[in-house]
VOPAGU-2260 file (C-alpha; in pm, 1 decimal, decimal comma):
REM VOPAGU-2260
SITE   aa  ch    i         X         Y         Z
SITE  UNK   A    0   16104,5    2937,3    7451,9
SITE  UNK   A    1   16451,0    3075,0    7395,8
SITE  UNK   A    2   16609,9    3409,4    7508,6
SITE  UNK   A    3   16903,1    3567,0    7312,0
SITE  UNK   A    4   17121,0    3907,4    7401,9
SITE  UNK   A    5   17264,1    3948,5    7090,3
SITE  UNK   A    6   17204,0    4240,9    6861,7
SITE  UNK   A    7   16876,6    4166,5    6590,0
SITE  UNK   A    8   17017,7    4056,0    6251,6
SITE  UNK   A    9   17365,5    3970,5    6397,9
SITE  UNK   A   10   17325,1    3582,4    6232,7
SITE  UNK   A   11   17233,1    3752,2    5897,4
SITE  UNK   A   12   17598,0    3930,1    5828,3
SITE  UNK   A   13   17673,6    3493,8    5744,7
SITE  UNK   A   14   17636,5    3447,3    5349,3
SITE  UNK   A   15   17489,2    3134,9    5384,4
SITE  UNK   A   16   17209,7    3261,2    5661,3
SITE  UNK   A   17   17098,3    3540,8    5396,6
SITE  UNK   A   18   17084,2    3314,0    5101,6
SITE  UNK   A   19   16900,0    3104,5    5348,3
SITE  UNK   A   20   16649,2    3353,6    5455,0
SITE  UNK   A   21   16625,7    3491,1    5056,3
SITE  UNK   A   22   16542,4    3120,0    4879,0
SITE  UNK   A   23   16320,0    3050,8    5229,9
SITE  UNK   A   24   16090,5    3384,5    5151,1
SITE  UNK   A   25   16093,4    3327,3    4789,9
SITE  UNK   A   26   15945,4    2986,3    4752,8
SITE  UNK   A   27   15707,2    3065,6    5089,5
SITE  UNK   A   28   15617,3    3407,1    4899,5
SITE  UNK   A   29   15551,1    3234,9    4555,8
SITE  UNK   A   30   15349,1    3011,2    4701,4
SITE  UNK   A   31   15113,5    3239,4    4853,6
SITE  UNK   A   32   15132,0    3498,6    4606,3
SITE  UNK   A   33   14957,2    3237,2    4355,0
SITE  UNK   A   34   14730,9    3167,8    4640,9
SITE  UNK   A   35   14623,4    3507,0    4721,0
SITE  UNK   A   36   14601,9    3594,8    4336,9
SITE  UNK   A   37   14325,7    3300,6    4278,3
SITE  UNK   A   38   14113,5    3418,5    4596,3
SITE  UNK   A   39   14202,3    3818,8    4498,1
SITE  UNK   A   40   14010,6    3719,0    4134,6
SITE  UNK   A   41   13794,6    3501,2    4254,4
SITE  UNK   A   42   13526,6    3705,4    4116,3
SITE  UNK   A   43   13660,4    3710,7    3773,4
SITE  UNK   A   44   13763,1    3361,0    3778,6
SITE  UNK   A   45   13411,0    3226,0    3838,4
SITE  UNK   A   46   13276,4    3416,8    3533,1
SITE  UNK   A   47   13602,9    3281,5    3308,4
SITE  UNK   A   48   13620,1    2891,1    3439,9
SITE  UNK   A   49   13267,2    2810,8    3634,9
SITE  UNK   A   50   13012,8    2981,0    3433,5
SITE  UNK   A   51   12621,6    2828,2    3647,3
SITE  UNK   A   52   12407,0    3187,1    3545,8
SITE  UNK   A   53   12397,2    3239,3    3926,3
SITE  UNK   A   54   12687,5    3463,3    4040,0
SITE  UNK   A   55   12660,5    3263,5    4364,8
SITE  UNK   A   56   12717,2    2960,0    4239,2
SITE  UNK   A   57   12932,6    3035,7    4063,4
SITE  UNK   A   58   13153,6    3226,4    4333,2
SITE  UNK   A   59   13110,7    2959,1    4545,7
SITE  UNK   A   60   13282,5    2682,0    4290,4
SITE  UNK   A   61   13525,7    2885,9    4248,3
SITE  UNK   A   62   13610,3    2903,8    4636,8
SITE  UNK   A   63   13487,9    2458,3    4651,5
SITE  UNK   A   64   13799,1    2448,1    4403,8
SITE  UNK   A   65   14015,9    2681,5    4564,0
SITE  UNK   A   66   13939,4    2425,1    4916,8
SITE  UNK   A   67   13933,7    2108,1    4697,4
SITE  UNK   A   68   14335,4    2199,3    4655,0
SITE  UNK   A   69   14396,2    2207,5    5011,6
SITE  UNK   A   70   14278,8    1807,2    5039,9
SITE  UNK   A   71   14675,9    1762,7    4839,3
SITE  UNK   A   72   14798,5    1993,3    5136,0
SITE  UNK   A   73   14806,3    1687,2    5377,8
SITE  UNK   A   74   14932,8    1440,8    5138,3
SITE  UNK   A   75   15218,4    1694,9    5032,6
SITE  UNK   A   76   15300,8    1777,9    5434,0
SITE  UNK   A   77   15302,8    1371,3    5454,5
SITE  UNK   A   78   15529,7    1311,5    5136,8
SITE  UNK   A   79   15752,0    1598,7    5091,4
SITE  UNK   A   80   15786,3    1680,9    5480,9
SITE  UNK   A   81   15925,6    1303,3    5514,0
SITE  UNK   A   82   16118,9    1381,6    5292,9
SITE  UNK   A   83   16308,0    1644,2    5416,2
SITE  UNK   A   84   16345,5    1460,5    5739,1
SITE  UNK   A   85   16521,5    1199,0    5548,3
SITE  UNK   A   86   16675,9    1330,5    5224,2
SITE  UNK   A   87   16744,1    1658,8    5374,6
SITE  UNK   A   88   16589,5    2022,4    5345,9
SITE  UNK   A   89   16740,2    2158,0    5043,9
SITE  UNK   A   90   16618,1    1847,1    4845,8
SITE  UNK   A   91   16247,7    1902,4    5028,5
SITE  UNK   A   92   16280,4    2289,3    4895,0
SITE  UNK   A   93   16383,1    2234,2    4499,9
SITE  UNK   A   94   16080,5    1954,5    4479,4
SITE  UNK   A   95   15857,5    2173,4    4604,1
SITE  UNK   A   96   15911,5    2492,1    4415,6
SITE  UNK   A   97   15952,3    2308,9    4082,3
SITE  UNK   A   98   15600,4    2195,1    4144,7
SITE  UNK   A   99   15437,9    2526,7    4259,0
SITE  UNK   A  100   15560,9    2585,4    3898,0
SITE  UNK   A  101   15414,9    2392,9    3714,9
SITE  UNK   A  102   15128,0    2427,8    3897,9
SITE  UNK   A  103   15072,2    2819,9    3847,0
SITE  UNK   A  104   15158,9    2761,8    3477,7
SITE  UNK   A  105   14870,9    2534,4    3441,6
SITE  UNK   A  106   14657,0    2789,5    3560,6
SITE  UNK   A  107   14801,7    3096,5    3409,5
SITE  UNK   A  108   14776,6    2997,4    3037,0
SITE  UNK   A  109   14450,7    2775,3    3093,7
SITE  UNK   A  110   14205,8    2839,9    2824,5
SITE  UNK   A  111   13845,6    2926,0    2982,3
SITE  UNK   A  112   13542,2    2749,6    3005,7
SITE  UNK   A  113   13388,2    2938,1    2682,5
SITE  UNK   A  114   13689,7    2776,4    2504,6
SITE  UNK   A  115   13721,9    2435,9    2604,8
SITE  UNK   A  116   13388,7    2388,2    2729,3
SITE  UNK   A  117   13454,5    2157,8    3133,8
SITE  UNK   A  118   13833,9    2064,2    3044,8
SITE  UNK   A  119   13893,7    2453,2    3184,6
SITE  UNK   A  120   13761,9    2428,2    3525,6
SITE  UNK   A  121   13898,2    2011,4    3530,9
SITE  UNK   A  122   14278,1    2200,9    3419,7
SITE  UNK   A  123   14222,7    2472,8    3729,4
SITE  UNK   A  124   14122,2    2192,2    3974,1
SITE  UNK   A  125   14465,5    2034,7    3843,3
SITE  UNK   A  126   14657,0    2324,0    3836,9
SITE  UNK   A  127   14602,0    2398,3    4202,7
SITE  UNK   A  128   14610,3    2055,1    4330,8
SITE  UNK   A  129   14922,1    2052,0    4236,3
SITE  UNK   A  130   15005,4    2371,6    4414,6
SITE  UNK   A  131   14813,3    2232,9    4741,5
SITE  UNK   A  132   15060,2    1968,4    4747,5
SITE  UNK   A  133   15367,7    2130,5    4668,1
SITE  UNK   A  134   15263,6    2436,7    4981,9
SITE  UNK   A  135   15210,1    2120,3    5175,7
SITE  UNK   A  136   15565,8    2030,8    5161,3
SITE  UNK   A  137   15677,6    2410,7    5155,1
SITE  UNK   A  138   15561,7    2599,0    5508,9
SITE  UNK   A  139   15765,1    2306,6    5700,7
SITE  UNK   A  140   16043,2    2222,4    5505,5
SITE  UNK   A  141   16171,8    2578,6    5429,4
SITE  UNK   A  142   16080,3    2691,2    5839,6
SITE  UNK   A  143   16256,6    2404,5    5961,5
SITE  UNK   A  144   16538,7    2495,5    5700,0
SITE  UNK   A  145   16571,5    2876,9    5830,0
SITE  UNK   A  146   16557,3    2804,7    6190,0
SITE  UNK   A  147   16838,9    2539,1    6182,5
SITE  UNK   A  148   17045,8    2768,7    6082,8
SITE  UNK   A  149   16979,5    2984,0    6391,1
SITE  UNK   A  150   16852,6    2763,2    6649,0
SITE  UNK   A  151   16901,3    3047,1    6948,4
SITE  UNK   A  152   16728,0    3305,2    6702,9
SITE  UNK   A  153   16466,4    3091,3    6600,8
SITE  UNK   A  154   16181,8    3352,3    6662,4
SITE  UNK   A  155   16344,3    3665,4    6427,1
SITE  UNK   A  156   16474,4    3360,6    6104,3
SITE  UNK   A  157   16157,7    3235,5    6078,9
SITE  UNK   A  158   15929,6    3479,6    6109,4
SITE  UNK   A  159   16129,5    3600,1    5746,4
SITE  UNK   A  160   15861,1    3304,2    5669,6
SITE  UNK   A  161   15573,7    3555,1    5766,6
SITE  UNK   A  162   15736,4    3917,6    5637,0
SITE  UNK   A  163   15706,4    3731,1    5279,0
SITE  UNK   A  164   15380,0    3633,0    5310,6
SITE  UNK   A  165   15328,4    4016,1    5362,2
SITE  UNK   A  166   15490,9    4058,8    5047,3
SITE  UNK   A  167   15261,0    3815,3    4893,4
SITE  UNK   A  168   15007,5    3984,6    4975,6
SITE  UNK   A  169   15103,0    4346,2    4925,2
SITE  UNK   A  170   15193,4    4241,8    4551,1
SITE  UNK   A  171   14836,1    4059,8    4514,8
SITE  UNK   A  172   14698,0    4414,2    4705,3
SITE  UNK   A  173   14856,9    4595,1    4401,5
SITE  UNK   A  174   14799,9    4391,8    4168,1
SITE  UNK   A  175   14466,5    4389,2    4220,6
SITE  UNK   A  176   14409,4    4748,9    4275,4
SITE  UNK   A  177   14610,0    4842,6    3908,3
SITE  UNK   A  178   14402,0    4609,3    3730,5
SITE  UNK   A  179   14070,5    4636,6    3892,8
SITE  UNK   A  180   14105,4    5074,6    3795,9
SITE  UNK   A  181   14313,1    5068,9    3466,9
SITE  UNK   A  182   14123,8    4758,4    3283,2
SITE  UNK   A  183   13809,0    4743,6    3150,3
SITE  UNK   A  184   13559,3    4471,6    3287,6
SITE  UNK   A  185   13614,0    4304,8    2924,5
SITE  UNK   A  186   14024,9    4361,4    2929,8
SITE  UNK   A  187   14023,1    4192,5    3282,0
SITE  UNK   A  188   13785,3    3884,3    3241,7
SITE  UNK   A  189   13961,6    3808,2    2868,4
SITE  UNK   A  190   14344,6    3852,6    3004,6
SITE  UNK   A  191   14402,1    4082,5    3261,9
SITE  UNK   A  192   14359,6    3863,4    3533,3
SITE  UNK   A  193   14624,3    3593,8    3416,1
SITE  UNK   A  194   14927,6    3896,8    3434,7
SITE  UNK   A  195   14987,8    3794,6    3817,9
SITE  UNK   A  196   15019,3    3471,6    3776,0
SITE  UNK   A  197   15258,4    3535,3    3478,6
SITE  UNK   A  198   15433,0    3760,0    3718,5
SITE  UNK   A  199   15462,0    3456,6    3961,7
SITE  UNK   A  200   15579,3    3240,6    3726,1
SITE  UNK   A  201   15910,7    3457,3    3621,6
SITE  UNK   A  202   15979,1    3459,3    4033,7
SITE  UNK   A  203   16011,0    3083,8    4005,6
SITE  UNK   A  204   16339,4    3042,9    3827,2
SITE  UNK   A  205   16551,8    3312,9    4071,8
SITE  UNK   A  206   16395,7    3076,7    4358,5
SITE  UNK   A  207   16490,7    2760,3    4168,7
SITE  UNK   A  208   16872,4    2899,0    4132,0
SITE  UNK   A  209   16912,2    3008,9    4471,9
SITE  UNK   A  210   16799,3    2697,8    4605,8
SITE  UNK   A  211   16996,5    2464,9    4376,1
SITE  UNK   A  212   17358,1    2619,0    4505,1
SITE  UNK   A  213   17250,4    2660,9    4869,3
SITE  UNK   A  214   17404,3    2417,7    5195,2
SITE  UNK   A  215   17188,0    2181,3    5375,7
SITE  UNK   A  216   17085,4    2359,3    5740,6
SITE  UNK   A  217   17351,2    2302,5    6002,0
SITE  UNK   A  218   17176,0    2152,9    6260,9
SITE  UNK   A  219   17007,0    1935,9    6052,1
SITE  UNK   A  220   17330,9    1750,2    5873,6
SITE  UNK   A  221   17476,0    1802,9    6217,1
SITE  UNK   A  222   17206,0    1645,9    6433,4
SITE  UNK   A  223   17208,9    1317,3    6571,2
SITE  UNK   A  224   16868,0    1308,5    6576,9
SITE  UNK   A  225   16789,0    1136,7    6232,1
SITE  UNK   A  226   16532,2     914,1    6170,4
SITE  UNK   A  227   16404,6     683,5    5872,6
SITE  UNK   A  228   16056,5     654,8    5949,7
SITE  UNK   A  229   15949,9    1056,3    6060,7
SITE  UNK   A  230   15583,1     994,2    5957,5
SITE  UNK   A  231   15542,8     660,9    6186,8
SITE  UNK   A  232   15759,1     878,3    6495,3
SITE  UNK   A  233   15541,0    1160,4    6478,2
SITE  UNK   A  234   15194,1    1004,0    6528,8
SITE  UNK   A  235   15376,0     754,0    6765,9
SITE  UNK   A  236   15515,5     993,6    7019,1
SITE  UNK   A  237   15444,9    1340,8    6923,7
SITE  UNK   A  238   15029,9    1318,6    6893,8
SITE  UNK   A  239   14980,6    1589,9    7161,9
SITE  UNK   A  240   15215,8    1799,2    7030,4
SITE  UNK   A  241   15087,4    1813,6    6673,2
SITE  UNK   A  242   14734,2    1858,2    6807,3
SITE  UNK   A  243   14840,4    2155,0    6960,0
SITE  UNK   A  244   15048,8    2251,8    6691,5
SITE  UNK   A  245   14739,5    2251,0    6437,8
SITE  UNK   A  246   14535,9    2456,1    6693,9
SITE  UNK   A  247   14862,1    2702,7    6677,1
SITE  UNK   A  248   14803,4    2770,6    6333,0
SITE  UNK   A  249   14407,1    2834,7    6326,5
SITE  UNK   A  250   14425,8    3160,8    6428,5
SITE  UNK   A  251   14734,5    3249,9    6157,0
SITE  UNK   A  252   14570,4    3092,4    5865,3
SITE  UNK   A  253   14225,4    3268,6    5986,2
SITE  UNK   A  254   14349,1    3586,2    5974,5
SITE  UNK   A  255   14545,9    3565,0    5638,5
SITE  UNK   A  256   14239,1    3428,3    5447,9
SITE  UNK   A  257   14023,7    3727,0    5647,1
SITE  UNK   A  258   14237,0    3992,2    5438,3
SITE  UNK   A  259   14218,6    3779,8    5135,0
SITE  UNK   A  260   13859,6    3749,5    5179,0
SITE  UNK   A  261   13813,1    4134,6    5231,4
SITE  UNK   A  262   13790,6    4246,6    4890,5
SITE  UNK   A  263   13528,2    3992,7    4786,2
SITE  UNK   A  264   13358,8    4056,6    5097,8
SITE  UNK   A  265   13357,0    4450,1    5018,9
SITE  UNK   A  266   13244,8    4427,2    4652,3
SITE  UNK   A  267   12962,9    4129,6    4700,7
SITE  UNK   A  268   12809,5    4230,9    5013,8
SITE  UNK   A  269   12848,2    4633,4    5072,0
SITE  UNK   A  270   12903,9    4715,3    4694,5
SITE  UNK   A  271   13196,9    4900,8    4747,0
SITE  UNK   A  272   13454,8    4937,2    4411,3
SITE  UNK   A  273   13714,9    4659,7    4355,1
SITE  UNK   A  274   13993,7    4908,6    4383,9
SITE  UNK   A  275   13936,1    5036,6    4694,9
SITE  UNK   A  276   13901,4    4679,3    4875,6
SITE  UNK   A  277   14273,6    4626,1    4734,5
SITE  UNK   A  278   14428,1    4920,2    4803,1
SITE  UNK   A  279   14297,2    4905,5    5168,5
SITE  UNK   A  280   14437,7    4521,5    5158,0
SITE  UNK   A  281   14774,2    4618,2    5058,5
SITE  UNK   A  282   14826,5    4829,4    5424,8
SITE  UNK   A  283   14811,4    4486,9    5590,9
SITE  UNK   A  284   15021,4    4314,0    5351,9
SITE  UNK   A  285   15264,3    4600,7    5443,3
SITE  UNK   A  286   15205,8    4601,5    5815,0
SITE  UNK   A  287   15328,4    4220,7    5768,6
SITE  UNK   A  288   15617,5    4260,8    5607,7
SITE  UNK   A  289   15751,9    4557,4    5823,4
SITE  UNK   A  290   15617,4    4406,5    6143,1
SITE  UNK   A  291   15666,4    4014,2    6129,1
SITE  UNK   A  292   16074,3    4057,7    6166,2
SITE  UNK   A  293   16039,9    4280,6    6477,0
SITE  UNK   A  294   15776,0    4077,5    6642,7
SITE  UNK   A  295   16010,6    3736,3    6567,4
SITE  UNK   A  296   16324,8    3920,2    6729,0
SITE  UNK   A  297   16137,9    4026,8    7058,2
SITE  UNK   A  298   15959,9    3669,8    7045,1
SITE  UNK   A  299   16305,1    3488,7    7114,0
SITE  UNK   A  300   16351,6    3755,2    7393,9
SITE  UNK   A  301   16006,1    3722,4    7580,8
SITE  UNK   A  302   15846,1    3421,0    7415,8
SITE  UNK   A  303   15578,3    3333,2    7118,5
SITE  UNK   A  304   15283,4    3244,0    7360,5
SITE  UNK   A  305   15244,0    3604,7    7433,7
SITE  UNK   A  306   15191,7    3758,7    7149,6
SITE  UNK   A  307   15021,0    3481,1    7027,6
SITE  UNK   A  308   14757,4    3504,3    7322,4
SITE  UNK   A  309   14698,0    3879,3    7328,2
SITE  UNK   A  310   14604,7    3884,8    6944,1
SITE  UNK   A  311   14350,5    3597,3    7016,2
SITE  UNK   A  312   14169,4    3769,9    7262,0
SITE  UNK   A  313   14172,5    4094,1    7051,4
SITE  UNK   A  314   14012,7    3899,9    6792,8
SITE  UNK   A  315   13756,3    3753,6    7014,3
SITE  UNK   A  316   13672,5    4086,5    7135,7
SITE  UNK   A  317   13738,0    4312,6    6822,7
SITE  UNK   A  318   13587,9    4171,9    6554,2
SITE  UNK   A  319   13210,2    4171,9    6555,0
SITE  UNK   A  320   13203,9    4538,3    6650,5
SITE  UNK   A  321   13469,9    4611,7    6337,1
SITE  UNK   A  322   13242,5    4430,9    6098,2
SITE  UNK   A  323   12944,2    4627,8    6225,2
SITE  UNK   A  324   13117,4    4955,2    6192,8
SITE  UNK   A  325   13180,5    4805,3    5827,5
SITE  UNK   A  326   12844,4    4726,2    5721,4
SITE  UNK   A  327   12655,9    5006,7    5897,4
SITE  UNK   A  328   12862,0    5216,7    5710,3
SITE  UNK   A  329   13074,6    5126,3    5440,7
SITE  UNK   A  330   13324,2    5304,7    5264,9
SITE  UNK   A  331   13683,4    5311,5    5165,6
SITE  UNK   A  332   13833,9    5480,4    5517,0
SITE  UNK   A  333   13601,7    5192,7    5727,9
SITE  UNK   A  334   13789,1    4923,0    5455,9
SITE  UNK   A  335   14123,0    5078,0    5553,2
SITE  UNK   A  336   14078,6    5071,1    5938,4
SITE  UNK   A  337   13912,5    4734,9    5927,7
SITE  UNK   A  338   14256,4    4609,9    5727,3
SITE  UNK   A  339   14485,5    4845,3    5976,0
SITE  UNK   A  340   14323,4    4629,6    6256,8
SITE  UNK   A  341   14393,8    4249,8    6060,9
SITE  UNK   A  342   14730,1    4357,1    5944,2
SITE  UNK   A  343   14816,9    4456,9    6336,3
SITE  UNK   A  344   14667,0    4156,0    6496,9
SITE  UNK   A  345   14806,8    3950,8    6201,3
SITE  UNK   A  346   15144,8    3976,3    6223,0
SITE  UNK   A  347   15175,9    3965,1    6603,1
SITE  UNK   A  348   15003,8    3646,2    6593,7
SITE  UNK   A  349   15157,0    3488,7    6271,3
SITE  UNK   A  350   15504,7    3608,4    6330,6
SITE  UNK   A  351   15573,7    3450,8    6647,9
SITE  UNK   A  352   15378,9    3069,3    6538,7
SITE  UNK   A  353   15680,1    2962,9    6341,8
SITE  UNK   A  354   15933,4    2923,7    6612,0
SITE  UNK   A  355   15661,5    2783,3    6799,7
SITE  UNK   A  356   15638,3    2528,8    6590,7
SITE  UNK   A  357   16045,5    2473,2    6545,1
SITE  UNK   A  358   16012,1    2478,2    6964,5
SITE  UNK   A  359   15785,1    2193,8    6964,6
SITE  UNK   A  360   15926,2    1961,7    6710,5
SITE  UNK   A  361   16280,2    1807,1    6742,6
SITE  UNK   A  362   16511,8    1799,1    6473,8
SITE  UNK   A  363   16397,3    1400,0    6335,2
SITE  UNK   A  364   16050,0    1498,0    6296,9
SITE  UNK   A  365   16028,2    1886,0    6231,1
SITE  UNK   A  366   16006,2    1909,3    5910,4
SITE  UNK   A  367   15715,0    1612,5    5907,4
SITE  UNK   A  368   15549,9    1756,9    6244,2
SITE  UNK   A  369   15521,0    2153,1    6131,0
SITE  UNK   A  370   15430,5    2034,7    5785,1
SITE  UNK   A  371   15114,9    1788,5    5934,8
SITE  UNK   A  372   15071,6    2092,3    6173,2
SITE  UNK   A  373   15055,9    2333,4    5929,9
SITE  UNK   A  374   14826,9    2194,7    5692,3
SITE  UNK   A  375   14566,1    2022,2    5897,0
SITE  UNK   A  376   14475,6    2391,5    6025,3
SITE  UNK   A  377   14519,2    2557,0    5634,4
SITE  UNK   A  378   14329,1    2282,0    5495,9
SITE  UNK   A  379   13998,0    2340,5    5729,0
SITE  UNK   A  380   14023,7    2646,5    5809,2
SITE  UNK   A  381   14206,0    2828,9    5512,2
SITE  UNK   A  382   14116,2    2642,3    5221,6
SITE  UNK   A  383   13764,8    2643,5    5296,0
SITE  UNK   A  384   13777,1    2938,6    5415,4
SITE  UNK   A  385   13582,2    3183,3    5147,2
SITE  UNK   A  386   13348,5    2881,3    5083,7
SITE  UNK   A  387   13230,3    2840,4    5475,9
SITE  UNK   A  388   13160,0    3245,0    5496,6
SITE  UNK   A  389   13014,7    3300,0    5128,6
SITE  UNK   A  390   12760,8    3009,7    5206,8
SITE  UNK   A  391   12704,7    3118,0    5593,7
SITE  UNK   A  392   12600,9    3484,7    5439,1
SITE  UNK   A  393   12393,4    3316,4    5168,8
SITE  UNK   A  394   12210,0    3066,0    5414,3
SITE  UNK   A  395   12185,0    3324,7    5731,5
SITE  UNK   A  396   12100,5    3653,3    5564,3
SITE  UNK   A  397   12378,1    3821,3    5812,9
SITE  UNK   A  398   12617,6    3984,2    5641,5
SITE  UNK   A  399   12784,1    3968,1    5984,9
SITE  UNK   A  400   12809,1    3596,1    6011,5
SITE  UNK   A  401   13229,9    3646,7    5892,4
SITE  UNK   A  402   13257,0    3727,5    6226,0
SITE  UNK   A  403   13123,5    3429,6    6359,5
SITE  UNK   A  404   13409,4    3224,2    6174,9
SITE  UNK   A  405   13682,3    3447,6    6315,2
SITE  UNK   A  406   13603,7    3405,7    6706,3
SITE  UNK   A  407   13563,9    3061,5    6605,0
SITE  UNK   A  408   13899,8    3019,5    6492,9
SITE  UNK   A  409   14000,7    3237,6    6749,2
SITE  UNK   A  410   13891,3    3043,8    7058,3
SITE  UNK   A  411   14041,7    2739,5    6942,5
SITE  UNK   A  412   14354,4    2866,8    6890,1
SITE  UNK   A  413   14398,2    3032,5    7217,0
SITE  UNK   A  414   14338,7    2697,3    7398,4
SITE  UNK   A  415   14601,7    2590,5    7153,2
SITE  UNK   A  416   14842,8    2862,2    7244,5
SITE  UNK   A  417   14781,0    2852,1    7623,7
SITE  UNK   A  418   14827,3    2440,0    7575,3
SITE  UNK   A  419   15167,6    2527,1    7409,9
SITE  UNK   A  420   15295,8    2762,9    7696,5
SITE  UNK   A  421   15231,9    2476,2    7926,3
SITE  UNK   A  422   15409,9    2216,6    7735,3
SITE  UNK   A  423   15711,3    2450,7    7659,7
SITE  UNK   A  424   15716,3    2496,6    8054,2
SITE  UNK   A  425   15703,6    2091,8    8125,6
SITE  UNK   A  426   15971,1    2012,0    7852,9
């Protein structure tokens, strides 16, 4: 853990630390921006591409697909997060948002299943494979990027990391929300729900410029520290320390795919209107971008392992009474305080996990170690996500069973957090 006196956004006033933070938050915020869009229209997207005559089914190929993506995740933390650690960040960060392009083009101007008959759901699976293992590469690669060019302020660069995430998810919020209320069911399910990912897709070449004239992080080209075999070092020598790492992240990729999950969650199971599920998802989208900068600054003053304890056991103890306020009675003011709750809880937990991550890893293995880290934890327990609750509903009867997956996630990632103070303490 790291302390720091000086004044909050003191390194920022450097031209190179603001293109730094900008090309970070746009490649992490296209990348979940096309993420939160699929699971946003997940609904819609199971009608267009995975057509079964059960609504169930077909909702819950949609989600398989949305997890079978997350199996690249891995491979792309493996291959791309290497890479940084040899080639160098910038070179990590161009590779991987050139492929998030050409992954959300694939799946914005796929023709549907009525069209092309199984070559449309095949061309999705594709599309966001090859967006699973460009975000492999991405969370890592562009953290370990920001924080080397801060290494005393590691807490308030990278949580930049998190506030675009919020971004990502107020946009797909709004998006959402216009659509859902000014298009007809017919004008949605025939094109309206491809104008996000259109929208994503003329993000990509402002993130692609930026990148291509920025400098390589400081203490990376600066370090000593390099190493031509990051992969081999990491599982070596750092075993402990990714375990923990992964556990970290449960709790941060819970809680993002909770809100995401939200406005299916409102429209399948408590028939509430698609609009309102949005709009309430949009406050924590908001409450993430405002928040996640402030928590990051006071988390190189006091520490990440605080924050990221306290929102644990809030979610441990919060959660099953929220969701039975929710269902007992549901309505658009219950949505909103439900989402006031995540967004809080949220961003005091994600914003301070990046540095924790940076605080674990050394400089030859970071970008490989908070890559591995990163997406172990998405990969179970984001990508598969909407597919674990929508079948635990389906097979219990309980529309409470969400829940059950939360404190799950929870638990485990308080041991992780508590393992982390520990370790920081011994180092």
């Amino acid at each position: 853990m790291s302390s720091n006196t000086a004044a909050p956004g003191a390194d920022i006033t450097h031209p190179q630390a603001r293109r730094a933070i900008i090309s970070s938050s746009i490649g992490n915020a296209l990348e979940w921006f096309d993420i939160l869009i699929y699971g946003a229209f997940a609904v819609v997207i199971a009608k267009q591409f995975f057509p079964t005559g059960d609504d169930s089914v077909s909702l819950l190929l949609t989600f398989a697909t949305f997890g079978v993506s997350f199996f690249m995740r891995p491979l792309g933390a493996v291959v791309l997060g290497a890479y940084s650690d040899r080639a160098g960040r910038k070179a990590a960060l161009m590779l991987s948002i050139m492929l998030m392009t050409v992954g959300t083009a694939m799946i914005a101007f796929m023709p549907s299943y009525a069209s092309i008959g199984l070559l449309a759901p095949a061309g999705i699976a594709l599309g966001k494979m090859i967006q699973g293992f460009s975000a492999g590469g991405e969370f890592g690669s562009s953290t370990a990027f920001l924080v080397e060019h801060a290494p005393h302020r590691r807490g308030f660069f990278s949580s930049w990391q998190v506030a675009s995430q919020g971004i990502s998810l107020l946009l797909a919020a709004l998006f959402g929300a216009v659509l859902n209320n000014m298009l007809t069911p017919e004008q949605l399910a025939s094109w309206g729900w491809r104008v996000p990912f259109i929208f994503g897709l003329l993000i990509a070449p402002a993130g692609i410029y930026i990148r291509r004239h920025l400098d390589e992080a400081p203490e990376f080209k600066e370090s000593s520290e390099k190493t031509n075999a990051p992969l081999r070092d990491t599982f070596a020598h750092q075993k402990m320390r990714l375990l923990i790492g992964a556990g970290s992240v449960i709790m941060a990729t819970v809680s993002v795919y909770l809100s995401l999950y939200i406005p299916t969650y409102a429209v399948k199971q408590l028939g509430l209107p698609a609009w309102s599920s949005f709009a309430a998802m949009s406050v924590a989208g908001l409450i993430m971008f405002i928040g996640s900068p402030l928590v990051g600054a006071l988390s190189d003053k006091i520490g990440r392992t605080p924050f990221m304890i306290t929102s644990s056991a809030l979610y441990i103890v919060l959660t099953y009474p929220m969701f039975v306020f929710l269902t007992n009675s549901p309505g658009f003011l219950q949505l909103l305080l439900l989402q006031t709750v995540i967004g809080v809880l949220m961003t005091m937990y994600f914003a301070a996990m990046p540095a924790l991550l940076a605080d674990i890893f050394p400089v030859a293995t970071r970008g490989t170690g908070m890559s591995l880290a990163y997406n172990i934890a998405v990969t179970i327990f984001g990508g598969f996500a909407g597919l674990i609750i929508t079948w635990l509903i389906d097979f219990t009867g309980d529309k409470l069973s969400v829940s059950y997956f939360v404190i799950f996630g929870a638990v485990l990632s308080l041991i992780a957090s508590l393992s982390a103070r520990l370790v920081l303490r011994l180092r």
